[in-house]
Biopython code that builds the backbone (N, CA, C, O; Angstrom):
import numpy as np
from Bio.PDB.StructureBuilder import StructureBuilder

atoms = [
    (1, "UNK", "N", (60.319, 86.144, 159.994)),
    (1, "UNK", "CA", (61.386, 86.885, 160.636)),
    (1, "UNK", "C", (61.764, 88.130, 159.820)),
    (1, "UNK", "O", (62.015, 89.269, 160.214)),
    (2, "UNK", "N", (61.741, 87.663, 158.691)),
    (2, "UNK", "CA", (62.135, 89.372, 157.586)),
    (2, "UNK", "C", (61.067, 90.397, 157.533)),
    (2, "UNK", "O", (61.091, 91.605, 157.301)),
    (3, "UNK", "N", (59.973, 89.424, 157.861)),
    (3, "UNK", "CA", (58.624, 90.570, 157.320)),
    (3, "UNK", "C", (58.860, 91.393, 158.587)),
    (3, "UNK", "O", (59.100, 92.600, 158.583)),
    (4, "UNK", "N", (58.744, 90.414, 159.954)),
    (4, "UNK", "CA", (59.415, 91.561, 161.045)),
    (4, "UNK", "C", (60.099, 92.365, 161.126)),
    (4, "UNK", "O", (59.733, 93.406, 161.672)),
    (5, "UNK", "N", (61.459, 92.218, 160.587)),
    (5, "UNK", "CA", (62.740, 93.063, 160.754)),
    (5, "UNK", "C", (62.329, 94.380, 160.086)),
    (5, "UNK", "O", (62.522, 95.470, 160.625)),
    (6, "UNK", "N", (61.547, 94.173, 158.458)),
    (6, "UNK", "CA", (60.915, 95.361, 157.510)),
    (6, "UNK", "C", (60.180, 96.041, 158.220)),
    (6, "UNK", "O", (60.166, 97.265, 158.081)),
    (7, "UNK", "N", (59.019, 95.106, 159.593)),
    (7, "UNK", "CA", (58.502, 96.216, 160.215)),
    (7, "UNK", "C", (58.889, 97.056, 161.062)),
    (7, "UNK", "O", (58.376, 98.174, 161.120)),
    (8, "UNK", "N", (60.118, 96.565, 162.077)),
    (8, "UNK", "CA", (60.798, 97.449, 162.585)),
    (8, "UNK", "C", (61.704, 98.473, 162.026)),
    (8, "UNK", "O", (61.685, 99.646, 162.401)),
    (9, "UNK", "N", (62.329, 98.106, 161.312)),
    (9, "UNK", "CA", (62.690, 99.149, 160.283)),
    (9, "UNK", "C", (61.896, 100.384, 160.070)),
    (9, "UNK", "O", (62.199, 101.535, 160.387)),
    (10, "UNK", "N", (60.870, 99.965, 159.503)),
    (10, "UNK", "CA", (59.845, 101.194, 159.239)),
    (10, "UNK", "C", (59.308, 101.952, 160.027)),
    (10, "UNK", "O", (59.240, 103.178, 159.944)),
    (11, "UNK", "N", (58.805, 101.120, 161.012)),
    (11, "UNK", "CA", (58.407, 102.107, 162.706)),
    (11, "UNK", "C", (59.367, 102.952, 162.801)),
    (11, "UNK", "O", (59.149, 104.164, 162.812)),
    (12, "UNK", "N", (60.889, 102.298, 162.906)),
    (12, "UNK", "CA", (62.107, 102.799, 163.092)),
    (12, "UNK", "C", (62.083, 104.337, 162.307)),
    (12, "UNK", "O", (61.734, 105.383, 162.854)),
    (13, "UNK", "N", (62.458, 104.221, 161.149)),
    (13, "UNK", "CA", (62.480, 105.013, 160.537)),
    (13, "UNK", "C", (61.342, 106.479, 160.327)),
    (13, "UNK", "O", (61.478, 107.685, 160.119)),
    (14, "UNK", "N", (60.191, 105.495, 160.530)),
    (14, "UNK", "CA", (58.815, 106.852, 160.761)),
    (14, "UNK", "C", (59.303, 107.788, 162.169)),
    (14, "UNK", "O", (59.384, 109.009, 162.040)),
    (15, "UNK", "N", (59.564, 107.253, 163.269)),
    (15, "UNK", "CA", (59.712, 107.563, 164.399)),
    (15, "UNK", "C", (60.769, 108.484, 164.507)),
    (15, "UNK", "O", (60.462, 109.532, 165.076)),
    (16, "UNK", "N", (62.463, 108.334, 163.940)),
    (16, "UNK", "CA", (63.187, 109.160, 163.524)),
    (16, "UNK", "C", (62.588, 110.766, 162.882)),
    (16, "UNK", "O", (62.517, 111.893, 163.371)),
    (17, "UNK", "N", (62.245, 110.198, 161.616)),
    (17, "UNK", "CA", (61.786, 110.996, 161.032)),
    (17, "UNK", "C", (60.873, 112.496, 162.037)),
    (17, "UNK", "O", (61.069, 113.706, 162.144)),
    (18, "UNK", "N", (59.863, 111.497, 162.590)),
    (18, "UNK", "CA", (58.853, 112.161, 163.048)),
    (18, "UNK", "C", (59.472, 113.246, 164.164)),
    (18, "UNK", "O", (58.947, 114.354, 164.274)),
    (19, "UNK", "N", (60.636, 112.853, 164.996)),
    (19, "UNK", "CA", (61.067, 113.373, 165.946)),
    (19, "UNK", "C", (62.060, 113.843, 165.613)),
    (19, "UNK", "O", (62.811, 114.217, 166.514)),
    (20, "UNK", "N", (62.564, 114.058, 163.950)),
    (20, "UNK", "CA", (63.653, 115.236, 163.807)),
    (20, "UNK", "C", (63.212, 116.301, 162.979)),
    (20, "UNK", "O", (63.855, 117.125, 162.328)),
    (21, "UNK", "N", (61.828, 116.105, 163.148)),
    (21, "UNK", "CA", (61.480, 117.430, 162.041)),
    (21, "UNK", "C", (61.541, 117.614, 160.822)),
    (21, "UNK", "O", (61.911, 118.694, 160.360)),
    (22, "UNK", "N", (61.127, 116.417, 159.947)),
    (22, "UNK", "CA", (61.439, 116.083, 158.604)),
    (22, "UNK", "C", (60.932, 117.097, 158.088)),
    (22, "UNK", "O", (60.036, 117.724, 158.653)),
    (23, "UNK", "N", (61.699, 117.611, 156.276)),
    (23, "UNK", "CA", (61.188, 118.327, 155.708)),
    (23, "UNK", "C", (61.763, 119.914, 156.185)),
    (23, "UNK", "O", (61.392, 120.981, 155.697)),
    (24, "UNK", "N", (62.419, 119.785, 156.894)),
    (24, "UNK", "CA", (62.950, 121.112, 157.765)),
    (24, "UNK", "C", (61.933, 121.859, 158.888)),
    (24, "UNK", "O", (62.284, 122.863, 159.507)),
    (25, "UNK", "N", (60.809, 121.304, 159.029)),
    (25, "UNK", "CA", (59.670, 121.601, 159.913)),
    (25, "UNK", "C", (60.058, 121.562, 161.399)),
    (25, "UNK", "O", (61.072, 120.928, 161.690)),
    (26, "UNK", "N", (59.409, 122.129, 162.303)),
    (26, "UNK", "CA", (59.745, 121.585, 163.380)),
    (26, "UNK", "C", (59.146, 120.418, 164.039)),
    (26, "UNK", "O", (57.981, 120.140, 163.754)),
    (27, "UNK", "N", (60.015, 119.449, 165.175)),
    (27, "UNK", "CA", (60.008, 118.230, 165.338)),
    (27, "UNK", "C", (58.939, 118.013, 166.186)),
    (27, "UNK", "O", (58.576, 119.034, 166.770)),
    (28, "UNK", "N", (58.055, 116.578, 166.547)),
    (28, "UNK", "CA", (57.087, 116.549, 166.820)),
    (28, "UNK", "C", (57.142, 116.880, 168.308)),
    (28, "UNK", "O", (56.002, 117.100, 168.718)),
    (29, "UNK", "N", (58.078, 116.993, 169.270)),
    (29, "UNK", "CA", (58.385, 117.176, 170.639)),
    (29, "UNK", "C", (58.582, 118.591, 170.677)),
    (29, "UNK", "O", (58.433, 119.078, 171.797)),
    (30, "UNK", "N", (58.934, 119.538, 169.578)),
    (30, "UNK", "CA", (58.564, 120.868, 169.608)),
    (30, "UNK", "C", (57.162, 121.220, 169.510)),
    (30, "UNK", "O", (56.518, 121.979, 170.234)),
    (31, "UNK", "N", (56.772, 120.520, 168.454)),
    (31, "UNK", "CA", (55.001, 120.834, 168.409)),
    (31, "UNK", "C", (54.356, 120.807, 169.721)),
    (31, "UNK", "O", (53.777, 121.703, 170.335)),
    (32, "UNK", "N", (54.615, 119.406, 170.062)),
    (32, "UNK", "CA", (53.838, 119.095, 171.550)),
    (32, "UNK", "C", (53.801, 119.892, 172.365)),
    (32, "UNK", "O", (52.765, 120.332, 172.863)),
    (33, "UNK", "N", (55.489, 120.383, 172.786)),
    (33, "UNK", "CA", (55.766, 121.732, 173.653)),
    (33, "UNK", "C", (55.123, 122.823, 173.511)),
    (33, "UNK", "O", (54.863, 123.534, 174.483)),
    (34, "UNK", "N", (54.819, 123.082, 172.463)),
    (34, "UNK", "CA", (54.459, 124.026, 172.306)),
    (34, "UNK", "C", (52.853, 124.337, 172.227)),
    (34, "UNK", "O", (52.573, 125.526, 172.382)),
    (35, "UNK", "N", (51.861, 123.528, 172.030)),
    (35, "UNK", "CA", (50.678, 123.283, 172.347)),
    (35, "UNK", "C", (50.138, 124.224, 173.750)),
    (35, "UNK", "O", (49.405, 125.165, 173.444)),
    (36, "UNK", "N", (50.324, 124.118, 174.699)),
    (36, "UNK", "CA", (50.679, 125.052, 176.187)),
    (36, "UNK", "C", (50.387, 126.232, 175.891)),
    (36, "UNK", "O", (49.432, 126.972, 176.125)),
    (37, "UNK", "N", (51.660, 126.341, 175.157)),
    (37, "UNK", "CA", (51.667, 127.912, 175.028)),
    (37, "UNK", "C", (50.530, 128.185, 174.185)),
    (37, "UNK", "O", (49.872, 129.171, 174.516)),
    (38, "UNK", "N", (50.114, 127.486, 173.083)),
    (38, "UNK", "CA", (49.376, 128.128, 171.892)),
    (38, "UNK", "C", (47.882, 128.227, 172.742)),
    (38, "UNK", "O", (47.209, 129.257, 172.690)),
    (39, "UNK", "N", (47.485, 127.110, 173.472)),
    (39, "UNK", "CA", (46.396, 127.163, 174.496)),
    (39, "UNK", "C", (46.552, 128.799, 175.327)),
    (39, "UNK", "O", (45.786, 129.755, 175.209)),
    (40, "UNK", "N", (47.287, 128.741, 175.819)),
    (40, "UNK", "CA", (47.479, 130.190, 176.874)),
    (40, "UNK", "C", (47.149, 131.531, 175.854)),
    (40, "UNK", "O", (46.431, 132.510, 176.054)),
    (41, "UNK", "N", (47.982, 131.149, 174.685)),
    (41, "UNK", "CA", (48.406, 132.851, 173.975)),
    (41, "UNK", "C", (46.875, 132.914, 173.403)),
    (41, "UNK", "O", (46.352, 134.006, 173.624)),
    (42, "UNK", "N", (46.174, 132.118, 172.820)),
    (42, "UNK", "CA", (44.750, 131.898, 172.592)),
    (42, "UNK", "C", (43.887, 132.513, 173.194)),
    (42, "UNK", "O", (43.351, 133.536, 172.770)),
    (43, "UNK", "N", (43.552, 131.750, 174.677)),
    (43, "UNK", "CA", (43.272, 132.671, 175.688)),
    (43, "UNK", "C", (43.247, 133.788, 175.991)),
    (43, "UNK", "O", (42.223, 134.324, 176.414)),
    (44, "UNK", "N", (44.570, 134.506, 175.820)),
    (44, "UNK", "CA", (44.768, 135.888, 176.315)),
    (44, "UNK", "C", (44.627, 136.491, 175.364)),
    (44, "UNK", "O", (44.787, 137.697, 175.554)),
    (45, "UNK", "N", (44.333, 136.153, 174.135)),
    (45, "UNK", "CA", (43.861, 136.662, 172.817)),
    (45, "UNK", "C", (45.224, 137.436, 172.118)),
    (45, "UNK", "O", (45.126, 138.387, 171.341)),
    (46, "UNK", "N", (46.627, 136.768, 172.601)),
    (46, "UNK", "CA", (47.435, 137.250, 171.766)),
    (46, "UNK", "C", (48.012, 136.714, 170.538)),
    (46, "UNK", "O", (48.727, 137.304, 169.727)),
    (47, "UNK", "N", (47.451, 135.085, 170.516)),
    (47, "UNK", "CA", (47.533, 134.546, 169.189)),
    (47, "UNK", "C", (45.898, 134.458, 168.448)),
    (47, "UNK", "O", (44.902, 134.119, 169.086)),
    (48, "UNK", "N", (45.892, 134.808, 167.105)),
    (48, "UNK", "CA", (44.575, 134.452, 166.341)),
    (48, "UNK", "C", (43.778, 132.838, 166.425)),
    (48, "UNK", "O", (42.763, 132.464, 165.836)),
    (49, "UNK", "N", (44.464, 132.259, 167.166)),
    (49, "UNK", "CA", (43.965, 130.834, 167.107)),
    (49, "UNK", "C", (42.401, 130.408, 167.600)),
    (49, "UNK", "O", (41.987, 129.365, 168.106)),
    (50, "UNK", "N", (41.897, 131.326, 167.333)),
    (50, "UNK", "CA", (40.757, 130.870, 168.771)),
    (50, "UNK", "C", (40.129, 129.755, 167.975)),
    (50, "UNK", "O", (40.394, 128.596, 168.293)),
    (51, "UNK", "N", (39.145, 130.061, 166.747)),
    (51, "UNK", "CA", (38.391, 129.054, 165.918)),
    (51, "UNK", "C", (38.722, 127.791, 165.738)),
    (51, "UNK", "O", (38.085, 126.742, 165.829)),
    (52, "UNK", "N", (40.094, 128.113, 165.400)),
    (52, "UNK", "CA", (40.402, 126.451, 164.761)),
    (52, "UNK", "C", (41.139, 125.708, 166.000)),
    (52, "UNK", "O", (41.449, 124.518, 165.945)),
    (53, "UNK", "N", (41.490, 126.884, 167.595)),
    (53, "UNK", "CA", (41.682, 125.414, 168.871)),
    (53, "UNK", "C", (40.311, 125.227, 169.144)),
    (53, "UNK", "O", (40.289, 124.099, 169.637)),
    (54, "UNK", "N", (39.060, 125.685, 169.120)),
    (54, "UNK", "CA", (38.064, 125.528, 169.325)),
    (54, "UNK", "C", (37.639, 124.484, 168.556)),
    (54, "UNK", "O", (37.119, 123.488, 169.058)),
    (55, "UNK", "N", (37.857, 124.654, 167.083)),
    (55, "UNK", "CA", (37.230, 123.131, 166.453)),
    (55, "UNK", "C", (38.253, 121.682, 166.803)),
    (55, "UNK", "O", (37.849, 120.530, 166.648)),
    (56, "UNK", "N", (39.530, 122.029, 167.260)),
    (56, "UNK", "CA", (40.590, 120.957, 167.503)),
    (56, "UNK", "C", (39.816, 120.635, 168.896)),
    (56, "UNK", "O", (39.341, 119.500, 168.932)),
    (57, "UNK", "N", (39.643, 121.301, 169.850)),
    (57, "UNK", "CA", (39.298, 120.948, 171.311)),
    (57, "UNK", "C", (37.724, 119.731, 170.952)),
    (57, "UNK", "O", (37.419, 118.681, 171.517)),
    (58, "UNK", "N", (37.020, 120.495, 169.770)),
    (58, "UNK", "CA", (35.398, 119.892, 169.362)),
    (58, "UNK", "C", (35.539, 118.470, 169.322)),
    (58, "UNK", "O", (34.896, 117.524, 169.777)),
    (59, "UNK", "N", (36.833, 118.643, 168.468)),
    (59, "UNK", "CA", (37.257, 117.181, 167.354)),
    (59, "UNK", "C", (38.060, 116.034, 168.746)),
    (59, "UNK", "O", (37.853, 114.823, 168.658)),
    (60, "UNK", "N", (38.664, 116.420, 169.570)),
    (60, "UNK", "CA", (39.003, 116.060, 170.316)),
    (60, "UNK", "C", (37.836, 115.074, 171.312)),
    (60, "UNK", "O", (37.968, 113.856, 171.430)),
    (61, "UNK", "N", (36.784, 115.815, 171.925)),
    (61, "UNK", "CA", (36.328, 115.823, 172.497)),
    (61, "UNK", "C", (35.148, 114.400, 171.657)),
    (61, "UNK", "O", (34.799, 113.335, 172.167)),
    (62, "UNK", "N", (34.894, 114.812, 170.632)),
    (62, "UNK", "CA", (34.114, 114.038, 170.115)),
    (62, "UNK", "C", (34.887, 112.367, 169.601)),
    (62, "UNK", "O", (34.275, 111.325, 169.368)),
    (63, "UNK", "N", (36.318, 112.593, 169.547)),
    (63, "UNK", "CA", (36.691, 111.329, 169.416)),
    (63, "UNK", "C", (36.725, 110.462, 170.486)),
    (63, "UNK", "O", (36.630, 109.253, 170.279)),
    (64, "UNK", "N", (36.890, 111.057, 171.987)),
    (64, "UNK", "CA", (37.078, 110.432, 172.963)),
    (64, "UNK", "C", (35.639, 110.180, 173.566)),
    (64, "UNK", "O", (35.344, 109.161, 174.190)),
    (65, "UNK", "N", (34.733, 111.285, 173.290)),
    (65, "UNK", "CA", (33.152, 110.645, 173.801)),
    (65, "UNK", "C", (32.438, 109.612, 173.569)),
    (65, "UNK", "O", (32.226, 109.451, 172.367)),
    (66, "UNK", "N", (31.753, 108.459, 174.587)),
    (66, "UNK", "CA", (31.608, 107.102, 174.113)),
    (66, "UNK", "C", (30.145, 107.701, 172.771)),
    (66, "UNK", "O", (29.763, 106.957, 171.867)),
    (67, "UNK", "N", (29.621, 109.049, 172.985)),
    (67, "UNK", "CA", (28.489, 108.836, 172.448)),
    (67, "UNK", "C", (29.075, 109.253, 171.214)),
    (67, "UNK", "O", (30.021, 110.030, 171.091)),
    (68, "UNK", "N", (28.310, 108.560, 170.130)),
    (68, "UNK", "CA", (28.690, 109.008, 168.766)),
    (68, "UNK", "C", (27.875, 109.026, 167.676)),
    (68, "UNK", "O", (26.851, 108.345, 167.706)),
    (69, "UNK", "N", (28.248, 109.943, 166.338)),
    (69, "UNK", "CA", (27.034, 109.891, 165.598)),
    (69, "UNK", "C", (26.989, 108.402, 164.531)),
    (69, "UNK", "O", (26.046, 107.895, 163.923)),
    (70, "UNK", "N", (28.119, 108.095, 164.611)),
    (70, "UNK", "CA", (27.741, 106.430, 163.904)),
    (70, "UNK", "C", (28.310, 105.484, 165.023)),
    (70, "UNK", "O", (29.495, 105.623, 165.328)),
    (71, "UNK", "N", (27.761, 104.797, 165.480)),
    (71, "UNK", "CA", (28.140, 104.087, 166.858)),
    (71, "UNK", "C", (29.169, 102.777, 165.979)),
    (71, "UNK", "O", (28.999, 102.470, 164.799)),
    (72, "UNK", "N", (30.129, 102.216, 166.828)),
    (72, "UNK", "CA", (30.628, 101.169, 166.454)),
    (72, "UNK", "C", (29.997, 100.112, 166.739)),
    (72, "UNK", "O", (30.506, 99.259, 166.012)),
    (73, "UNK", "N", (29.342, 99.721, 167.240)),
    (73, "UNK", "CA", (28.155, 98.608, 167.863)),
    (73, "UNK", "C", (27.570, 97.874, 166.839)),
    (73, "UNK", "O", (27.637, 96.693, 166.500)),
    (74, "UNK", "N", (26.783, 99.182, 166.287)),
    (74, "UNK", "CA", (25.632, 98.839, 165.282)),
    (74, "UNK", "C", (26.553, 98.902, 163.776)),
    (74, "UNK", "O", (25.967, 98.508, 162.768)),
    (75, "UNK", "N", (27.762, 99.320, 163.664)),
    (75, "UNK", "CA", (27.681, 99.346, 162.438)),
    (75, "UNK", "C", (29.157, 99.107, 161.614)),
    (75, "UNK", "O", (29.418, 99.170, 160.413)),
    (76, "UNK", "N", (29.819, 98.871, 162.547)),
    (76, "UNK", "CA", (31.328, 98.011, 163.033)),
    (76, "UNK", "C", (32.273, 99.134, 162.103)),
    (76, "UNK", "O", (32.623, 100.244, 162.507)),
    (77, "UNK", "N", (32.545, 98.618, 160.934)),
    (77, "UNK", "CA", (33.074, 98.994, 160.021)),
    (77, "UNK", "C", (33.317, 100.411, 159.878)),
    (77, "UNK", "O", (34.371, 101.036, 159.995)),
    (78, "UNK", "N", (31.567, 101.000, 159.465)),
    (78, "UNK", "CA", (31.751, 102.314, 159.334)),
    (78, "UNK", "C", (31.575, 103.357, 160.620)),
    (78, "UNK", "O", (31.840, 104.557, 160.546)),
    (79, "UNK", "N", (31.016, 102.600, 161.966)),
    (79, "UNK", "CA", (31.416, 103.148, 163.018)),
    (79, "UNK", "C", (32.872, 103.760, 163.277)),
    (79, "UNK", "O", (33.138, 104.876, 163.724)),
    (80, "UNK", "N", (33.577, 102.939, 162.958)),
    (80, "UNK", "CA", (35.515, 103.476, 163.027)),
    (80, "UNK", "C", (35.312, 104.321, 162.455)),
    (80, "UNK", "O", (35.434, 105.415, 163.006)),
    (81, "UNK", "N", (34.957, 104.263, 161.260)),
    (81, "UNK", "CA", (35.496, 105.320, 159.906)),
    (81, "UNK", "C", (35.058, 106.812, 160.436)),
    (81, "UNK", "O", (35.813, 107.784, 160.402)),
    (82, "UNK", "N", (34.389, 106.821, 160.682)),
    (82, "UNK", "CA", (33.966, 108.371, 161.148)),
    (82, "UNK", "C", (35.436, 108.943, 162.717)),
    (82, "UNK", "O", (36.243, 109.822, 163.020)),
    (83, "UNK", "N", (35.227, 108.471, 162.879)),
    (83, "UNK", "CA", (36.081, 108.236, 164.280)),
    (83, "UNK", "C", (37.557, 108.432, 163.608)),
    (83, "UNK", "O", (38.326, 109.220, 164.158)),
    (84, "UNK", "N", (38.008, 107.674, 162.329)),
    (84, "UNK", "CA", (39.137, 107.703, 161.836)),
    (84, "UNK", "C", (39.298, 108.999, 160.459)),
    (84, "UNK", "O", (40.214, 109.627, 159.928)),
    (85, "UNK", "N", (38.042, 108.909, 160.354)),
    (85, "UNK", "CA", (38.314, 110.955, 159.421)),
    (85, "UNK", "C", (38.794, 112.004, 160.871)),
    (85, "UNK", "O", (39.727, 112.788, 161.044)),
    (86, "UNK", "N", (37.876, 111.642, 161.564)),
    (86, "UNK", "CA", (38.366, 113.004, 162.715)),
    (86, "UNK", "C", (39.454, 113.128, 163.288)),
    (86, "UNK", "O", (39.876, 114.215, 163.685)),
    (87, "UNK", "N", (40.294, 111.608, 163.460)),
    (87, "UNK", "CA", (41.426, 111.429, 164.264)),
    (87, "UNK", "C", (42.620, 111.774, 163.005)),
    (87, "UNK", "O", (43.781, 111.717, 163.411)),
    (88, "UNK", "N", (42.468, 112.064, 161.779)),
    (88, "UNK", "CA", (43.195, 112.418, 160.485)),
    (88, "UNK", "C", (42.853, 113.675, 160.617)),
    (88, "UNK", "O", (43.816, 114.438, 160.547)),
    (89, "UNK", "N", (41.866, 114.155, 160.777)),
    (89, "UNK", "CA", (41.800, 115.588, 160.323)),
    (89, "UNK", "C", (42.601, 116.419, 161.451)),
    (89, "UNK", "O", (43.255, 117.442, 161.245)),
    (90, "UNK", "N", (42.400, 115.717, 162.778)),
    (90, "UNK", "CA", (42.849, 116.492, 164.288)),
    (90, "UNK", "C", (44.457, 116.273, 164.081)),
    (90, "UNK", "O", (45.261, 117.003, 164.661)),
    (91, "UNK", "N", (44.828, 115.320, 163.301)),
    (91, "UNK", "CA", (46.040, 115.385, 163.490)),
    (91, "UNK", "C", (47.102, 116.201, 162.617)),
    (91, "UNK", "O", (48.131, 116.656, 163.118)),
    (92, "UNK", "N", (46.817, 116.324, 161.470)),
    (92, "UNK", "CA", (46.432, 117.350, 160.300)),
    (92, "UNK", "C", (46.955, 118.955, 160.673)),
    (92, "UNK", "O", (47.919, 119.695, 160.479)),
    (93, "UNK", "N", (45.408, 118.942, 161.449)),
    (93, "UNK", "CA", (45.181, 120.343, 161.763)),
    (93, "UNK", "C", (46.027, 120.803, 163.339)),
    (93, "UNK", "O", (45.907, 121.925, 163.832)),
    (94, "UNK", "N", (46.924, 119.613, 164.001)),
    (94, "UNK", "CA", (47.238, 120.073, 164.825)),
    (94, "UNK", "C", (48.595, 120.334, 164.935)),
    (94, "UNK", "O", (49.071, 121.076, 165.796)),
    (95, "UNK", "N", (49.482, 119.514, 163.754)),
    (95, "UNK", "CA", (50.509, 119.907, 162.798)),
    (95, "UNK", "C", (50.393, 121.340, 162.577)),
    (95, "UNK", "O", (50.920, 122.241, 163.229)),
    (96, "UNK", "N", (49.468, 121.440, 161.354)),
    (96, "UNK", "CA", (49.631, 122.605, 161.096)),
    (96, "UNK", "C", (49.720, 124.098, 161.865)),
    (96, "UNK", "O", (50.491, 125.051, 161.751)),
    (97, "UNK", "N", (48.649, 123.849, 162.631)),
    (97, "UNK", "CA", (48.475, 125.203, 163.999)),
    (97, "UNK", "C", (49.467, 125.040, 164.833)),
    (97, "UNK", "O", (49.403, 125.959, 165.650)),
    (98, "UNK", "N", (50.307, 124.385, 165.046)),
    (98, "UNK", "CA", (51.902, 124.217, 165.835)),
    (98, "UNK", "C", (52.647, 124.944, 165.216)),
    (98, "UNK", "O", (53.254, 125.930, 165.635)),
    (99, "UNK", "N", (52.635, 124.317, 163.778)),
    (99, "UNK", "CA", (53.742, 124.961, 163.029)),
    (99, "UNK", "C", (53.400, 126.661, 162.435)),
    (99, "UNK", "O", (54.288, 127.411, 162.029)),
    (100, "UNK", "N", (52.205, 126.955, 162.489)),
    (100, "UNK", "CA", (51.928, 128.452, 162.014)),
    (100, "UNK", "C", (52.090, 129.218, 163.658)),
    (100, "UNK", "O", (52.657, 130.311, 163.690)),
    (101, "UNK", "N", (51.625, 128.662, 164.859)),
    (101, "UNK", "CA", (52.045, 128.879, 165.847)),
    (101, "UNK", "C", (53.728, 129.518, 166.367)),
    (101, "UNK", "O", (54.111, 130.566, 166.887)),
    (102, "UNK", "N", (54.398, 128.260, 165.902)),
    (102, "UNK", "CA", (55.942, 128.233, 166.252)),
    (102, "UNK", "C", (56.636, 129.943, 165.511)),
    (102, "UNK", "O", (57.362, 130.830, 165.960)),
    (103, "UNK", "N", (55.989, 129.728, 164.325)),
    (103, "UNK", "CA", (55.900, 130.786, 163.043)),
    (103, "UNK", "C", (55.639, 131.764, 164.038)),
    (103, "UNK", "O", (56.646, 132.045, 164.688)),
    (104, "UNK", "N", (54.911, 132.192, 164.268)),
    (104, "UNK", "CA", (54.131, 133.311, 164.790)),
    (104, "UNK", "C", (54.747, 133.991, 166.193)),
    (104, "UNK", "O", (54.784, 135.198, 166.434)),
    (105, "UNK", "N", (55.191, 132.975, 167.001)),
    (105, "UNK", "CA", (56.203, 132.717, 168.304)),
    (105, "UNK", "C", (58.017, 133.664, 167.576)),
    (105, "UNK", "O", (58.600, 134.650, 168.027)),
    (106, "UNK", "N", (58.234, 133.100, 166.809)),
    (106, "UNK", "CA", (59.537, 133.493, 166.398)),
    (106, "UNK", "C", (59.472, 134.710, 165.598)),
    (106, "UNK", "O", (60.480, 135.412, 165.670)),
    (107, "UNK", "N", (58.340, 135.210, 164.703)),
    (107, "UNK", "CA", (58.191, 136.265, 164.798)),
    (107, "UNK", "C", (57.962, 137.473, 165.345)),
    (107, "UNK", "O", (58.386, 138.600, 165.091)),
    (108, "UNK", "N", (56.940, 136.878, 166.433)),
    (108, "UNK", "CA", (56.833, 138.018, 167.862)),
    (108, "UNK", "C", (58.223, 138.065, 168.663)),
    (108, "UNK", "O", (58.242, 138.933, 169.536)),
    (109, "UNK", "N", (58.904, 137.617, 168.589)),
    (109, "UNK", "CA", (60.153, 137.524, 169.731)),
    (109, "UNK", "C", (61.005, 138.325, 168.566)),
    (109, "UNK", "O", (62.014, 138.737, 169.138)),
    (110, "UNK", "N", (61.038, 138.734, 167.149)),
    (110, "UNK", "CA", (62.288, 139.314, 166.286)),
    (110, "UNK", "C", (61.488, 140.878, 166.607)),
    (110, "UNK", "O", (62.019, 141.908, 166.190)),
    (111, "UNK", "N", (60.498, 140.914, 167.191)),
    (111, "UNK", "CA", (59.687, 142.445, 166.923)),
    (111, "UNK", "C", (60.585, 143.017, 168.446)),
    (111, "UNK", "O", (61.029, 142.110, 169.150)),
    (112, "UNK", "N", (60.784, 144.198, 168.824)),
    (112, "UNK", "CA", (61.394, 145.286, 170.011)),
    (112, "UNK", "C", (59.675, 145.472, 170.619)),
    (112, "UNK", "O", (58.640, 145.583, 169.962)),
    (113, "UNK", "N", (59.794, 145.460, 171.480)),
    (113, "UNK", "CA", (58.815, 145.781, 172.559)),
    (113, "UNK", "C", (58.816, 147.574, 172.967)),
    (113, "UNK", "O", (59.583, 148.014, 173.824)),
    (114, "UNK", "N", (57.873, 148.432, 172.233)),
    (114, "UNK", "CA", (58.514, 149.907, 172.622)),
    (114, "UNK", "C", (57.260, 150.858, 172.162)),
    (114, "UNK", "O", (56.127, 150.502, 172.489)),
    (115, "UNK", "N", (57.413, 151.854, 171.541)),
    (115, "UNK", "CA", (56.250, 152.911, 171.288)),
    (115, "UNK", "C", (57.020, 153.437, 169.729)),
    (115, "UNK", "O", (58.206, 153.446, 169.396)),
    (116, "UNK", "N", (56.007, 153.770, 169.132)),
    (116, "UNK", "CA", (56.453, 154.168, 167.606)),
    (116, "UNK", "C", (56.670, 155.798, 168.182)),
    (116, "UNK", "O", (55.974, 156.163, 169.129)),
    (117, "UNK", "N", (57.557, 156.647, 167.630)),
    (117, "UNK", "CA", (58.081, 157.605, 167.898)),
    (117, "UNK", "C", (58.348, 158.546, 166.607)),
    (117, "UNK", "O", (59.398, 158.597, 165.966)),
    (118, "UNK", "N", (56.760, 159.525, 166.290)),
    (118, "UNK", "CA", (57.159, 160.350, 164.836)),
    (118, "UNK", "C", (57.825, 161.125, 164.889)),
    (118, "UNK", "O", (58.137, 161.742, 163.870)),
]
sb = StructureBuilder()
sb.init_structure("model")
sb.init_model(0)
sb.init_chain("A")
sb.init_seg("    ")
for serial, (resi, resn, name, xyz) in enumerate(atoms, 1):
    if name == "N":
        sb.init_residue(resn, " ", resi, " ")
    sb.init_atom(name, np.array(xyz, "f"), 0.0, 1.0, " ", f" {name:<3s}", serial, name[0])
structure = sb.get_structure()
């Protein structure tokens, strides 16, 4: 019953954490939101993101594809493991490009929209 209560606790507490933006960062329901946009501004080539949503979309794509380069079938153990570097690294890297994103968002919005005038 205690070892339970410690685990709810802790979920508890990760989950808080995670969804108030620990560290002064922004919170994980801002990140998410904001994903959309970073896809679109990408696109239209007004954010620099292209490479690294391109390797996030790769990493994505390859975690969810049944085909893989170490299969879990044949090799149990280290089948995951590959599967579980990428799902660390995607998550990592998708932190970070939110948050240089968000960055980048709040800086374009402090700039005036106009013509330089010598």
């Amino acid at each position: 019953m205690a070892r339970t209560l410690r685990r709810t606790a802790a979920f508890t507490a990760l989950a808080k954490a995670l969804m108030s933006g620990a560290r002064g960062g922004p919170s994980i329901g801002k990140r998410l939101a904001a994903l959309p946009r970073m896809l679109k501004a990408t696109a239209r080539r007004e954010y620099d993101g292209g490479l690294r949503v391109a390797m996030m979309a790769a990493a994505t794509a390859y975690v969810i594809s049944p085909i893989d380069v170490i299969p879990e079938a044949a090799l149990l153990v280290f089948g995951l493991a590959d599967d579980a570097v990428m799902i660390t690294w995607l998550a990592g890297t998708v932190l970070a490009e939110t948050e240089r994103f968000l960055e980048w968002e709040r800086q374009r919005d402090a700039v005036l929209n106009g013509s330089v005038v010598p």
